[in-house]
C-alpha positions as CSV (number, residue, x, y, z in Angstrom):
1,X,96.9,110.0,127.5
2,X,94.0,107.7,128.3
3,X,93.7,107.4,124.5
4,X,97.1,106.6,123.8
5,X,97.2,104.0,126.7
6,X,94.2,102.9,125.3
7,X,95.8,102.2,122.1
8,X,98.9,100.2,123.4
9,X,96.2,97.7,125.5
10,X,94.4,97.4,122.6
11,X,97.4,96.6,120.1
12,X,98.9,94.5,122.7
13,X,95.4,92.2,123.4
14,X,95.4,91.6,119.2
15,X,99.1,91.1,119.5
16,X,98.5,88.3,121.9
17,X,95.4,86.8,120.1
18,X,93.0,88.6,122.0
19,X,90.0,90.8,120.9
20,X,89.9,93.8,123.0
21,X,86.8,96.0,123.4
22,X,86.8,99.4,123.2
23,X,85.6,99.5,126.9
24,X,88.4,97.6,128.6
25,X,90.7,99.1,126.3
26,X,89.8,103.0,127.3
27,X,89.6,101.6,131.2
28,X,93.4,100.2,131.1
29,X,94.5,103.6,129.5
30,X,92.2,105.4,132.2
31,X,93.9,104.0,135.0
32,X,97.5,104.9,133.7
33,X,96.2,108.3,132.8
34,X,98.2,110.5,135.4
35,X,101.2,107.8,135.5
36,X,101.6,108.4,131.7
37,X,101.4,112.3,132.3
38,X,104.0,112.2,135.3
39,X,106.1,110.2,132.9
40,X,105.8,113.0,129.9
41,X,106.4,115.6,132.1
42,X,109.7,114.2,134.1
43,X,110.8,112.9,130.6
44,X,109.8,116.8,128.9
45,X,111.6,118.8,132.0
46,X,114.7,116.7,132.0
47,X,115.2,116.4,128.2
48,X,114.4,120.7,128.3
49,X,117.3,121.1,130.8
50,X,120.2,118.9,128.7
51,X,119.1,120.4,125.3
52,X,118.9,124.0,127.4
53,X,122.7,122.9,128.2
54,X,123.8,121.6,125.2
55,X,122.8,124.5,123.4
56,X,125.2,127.0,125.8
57,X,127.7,124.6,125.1
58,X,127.2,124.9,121.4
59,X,127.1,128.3,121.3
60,X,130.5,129.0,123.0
61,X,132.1,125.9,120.8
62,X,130.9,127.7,117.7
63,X,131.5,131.3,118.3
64,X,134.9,130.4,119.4
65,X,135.4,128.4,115.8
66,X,133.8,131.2,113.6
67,X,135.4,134.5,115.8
68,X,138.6,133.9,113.3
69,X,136.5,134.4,109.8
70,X,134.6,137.2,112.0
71,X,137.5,139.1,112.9
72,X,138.9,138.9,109.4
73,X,135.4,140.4,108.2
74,X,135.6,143.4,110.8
75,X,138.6,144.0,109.6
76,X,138.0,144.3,106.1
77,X,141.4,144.2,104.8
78,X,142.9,141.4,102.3
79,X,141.6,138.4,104.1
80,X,138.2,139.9,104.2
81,X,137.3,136.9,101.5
82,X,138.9,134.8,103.2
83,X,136.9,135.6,106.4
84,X,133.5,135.3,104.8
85,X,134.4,131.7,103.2
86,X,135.4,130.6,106.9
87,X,132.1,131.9,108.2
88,X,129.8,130.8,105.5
89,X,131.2,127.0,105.3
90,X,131.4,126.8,108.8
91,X,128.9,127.5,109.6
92,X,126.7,125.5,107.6
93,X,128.7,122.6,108.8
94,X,127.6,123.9,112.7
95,X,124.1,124.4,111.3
96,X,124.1,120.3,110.4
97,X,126.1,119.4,113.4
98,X,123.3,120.9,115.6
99,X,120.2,119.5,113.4
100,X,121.7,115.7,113.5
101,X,122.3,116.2,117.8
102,X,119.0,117.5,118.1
103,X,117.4,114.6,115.7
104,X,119.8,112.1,118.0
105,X,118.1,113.8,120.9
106,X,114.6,113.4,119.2
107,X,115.1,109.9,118.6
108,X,116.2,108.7,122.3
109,X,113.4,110.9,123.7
110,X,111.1,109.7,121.6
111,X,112.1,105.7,122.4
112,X,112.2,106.0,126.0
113,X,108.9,107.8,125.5
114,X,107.1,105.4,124.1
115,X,109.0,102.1,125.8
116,X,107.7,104.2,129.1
117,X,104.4,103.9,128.0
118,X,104.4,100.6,127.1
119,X,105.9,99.4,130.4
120,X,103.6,101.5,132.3
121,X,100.0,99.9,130.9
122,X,101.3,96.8,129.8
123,X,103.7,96.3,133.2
124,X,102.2,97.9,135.3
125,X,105.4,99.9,136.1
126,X,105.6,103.2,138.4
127,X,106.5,106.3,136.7
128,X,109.9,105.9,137.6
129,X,110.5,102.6,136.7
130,X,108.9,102.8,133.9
131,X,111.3,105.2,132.6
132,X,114.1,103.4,133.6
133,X,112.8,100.2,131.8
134,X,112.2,102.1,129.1
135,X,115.8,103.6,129.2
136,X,117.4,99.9,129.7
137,X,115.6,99.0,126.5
138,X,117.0,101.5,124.7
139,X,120.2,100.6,125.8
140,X,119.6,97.1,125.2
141,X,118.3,97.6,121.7
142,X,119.5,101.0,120.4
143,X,120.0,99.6,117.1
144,X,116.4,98.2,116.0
145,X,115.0,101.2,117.8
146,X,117.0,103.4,116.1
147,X,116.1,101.5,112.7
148,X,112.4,101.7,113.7
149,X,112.5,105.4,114.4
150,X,114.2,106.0,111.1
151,X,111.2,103.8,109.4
152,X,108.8,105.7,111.0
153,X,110.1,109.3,110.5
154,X,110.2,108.2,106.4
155,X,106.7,107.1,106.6
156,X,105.7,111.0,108.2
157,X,107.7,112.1,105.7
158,X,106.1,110.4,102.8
159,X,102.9,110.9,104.6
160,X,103.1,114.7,104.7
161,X,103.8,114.6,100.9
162,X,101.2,112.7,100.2
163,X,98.5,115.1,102.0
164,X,99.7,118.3,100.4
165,X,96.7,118.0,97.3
166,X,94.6,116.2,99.4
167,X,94.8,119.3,101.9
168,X,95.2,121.5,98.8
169,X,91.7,120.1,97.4
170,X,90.0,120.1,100.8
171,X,90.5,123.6,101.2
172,X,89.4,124.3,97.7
173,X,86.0,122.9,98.7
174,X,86.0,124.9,101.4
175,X,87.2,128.0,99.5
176,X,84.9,127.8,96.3
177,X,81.5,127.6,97.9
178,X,82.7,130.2,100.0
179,X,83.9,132.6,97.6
180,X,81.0,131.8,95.0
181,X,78.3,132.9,97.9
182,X,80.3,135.8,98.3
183,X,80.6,136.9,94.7
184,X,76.7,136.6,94.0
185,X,75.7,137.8,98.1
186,X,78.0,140.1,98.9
187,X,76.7,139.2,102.7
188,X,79.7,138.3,104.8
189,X,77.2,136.9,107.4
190,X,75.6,134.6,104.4
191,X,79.3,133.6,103.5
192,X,79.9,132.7,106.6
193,X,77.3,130.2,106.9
194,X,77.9,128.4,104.2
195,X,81.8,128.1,104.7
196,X,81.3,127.4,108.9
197,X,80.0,123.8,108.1
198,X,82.5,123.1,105.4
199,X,85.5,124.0,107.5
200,X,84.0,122.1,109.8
201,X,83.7,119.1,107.7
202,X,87.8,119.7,106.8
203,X,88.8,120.0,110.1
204,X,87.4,116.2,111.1
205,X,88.7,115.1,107.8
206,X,92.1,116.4,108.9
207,X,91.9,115.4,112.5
208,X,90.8,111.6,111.1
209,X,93.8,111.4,108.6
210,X,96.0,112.5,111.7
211,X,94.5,109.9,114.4
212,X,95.1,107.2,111.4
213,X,98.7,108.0,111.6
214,X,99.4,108.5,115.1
215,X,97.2,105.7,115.7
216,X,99.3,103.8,113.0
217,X,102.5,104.8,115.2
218,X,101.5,103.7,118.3
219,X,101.1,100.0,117.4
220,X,104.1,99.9,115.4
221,X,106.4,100.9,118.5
222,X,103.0,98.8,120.7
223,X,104.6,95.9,118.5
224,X,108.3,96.8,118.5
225,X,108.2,96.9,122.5
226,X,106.0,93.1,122.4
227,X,109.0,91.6,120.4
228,X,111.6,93.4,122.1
229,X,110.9,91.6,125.2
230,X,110.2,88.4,123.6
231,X,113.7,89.0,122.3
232,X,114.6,89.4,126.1
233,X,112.9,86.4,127.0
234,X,110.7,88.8,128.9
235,X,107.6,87.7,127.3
236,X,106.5,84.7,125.7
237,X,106.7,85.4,121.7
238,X,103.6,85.1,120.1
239,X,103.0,83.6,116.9
């Protein structure tokens, strides 16, 4: 949390023509530390709850709509095909229904996440009003948000893609040396020793290429929020 409010003062200093310094920046994100944990954990616990509800909702909506192809399965007379069409494509229709309300639920979340964060170490907000700030944001600007989430989630996506033979050849470093001590040692101890270091080594690789994204993330939404407001007529808009 202190990096990640750390991250937003930083973004917003270059976003207003101002070089930050990695002191001041960690100090803003220090002092919002337990604000921006309050505001993740009332945020978490309510969102829990709904989807908890939702989900006993969708349960008894959807075994109400599949108990007729059920019924016709148990009892496996002529409609028995009939019954397991009904089922099937039903089902799969449920199955996307529930993916694209939880990805709806994702998306909010996430937004008045972030706009929380945003007006808690830029703002200066409580926890409480930051979340409702963040919420009247949303509400204010659920289209571009929405847009931005979508841009965002496709550039994880490609991201993810991209890393599979970069993780794929990383491990094969890791592997090789490993395996080719082992094959002339026979010493699990030697093996060890020589592979300890190199996992090491892909480990920070992997945590870097993750901070570079989430990092990347951060100021996009750091940015969104800025213009937002500037929208608004909140803030001044910078140039």
């Amino acid at each position: 949390y202190t990096s990640e409010g750390a991250l937003v003062a930083a973004v917003d200093d270059l976003d207003g023509g101002r070089k930050p310094t990695f002191r001041e920046a960690i100090g803003r994100g220090w002092k919002r530390f337990l604000r921006l944990l309050a505001q993740d954990l009332v945020i978490g616990l309510v969102t829990f709850v709904g989807v908890m509800i939702l989900l006993a909702v969708y349960a008894l909506v959807a075994g109400l709509l599949l108990a007729p192809g059920i019924v016709m399965i148990v009892n496996n007379g002529g409609a028995r095909g009939l019954g397991i069409v009904w089922v099937v494509l039903l089902g799969l229709i449920l199955g996307l229904i529930l993916i694209l309300l939880l990805a709806a639920i994702g998306a909010i979340t996430t937004a008045v996440q972030v706009y929380a964060q945003r007006a808690s170490v830029l703002q200066l907000d409580g926890v409480f009003d930051a979340i409702g700030n963040g919420i009247k944001l949303f509400r204010a600007h659920w289209r571009q948000t929405v847009s931005m989430w979508l841009c965002l989630a496709a550039v994880s996506f490609v991201a993810g893609l991209a890393l599979v033979p970069v993780v794929l050849l990383l491990l094969a470093l890791v592997a090789v040396p490993s395996a080719g001590i082992y094959a002339m040692s026979r010493s699990p101890l030697l093996t060890g020793i020589v592979a300890a270091p190199l996992f090491a080594v892909f480990v920070l690789a992997m945590l870097w290429i993750g901070g570079l994204l989430t990092a990347f993330k951060s100021a996009v939404w750091t940015l969104t929020y800025n213009e937002l407001l500037a929208e608004a007529g909140t803030l001044p808009a910078n140039v």
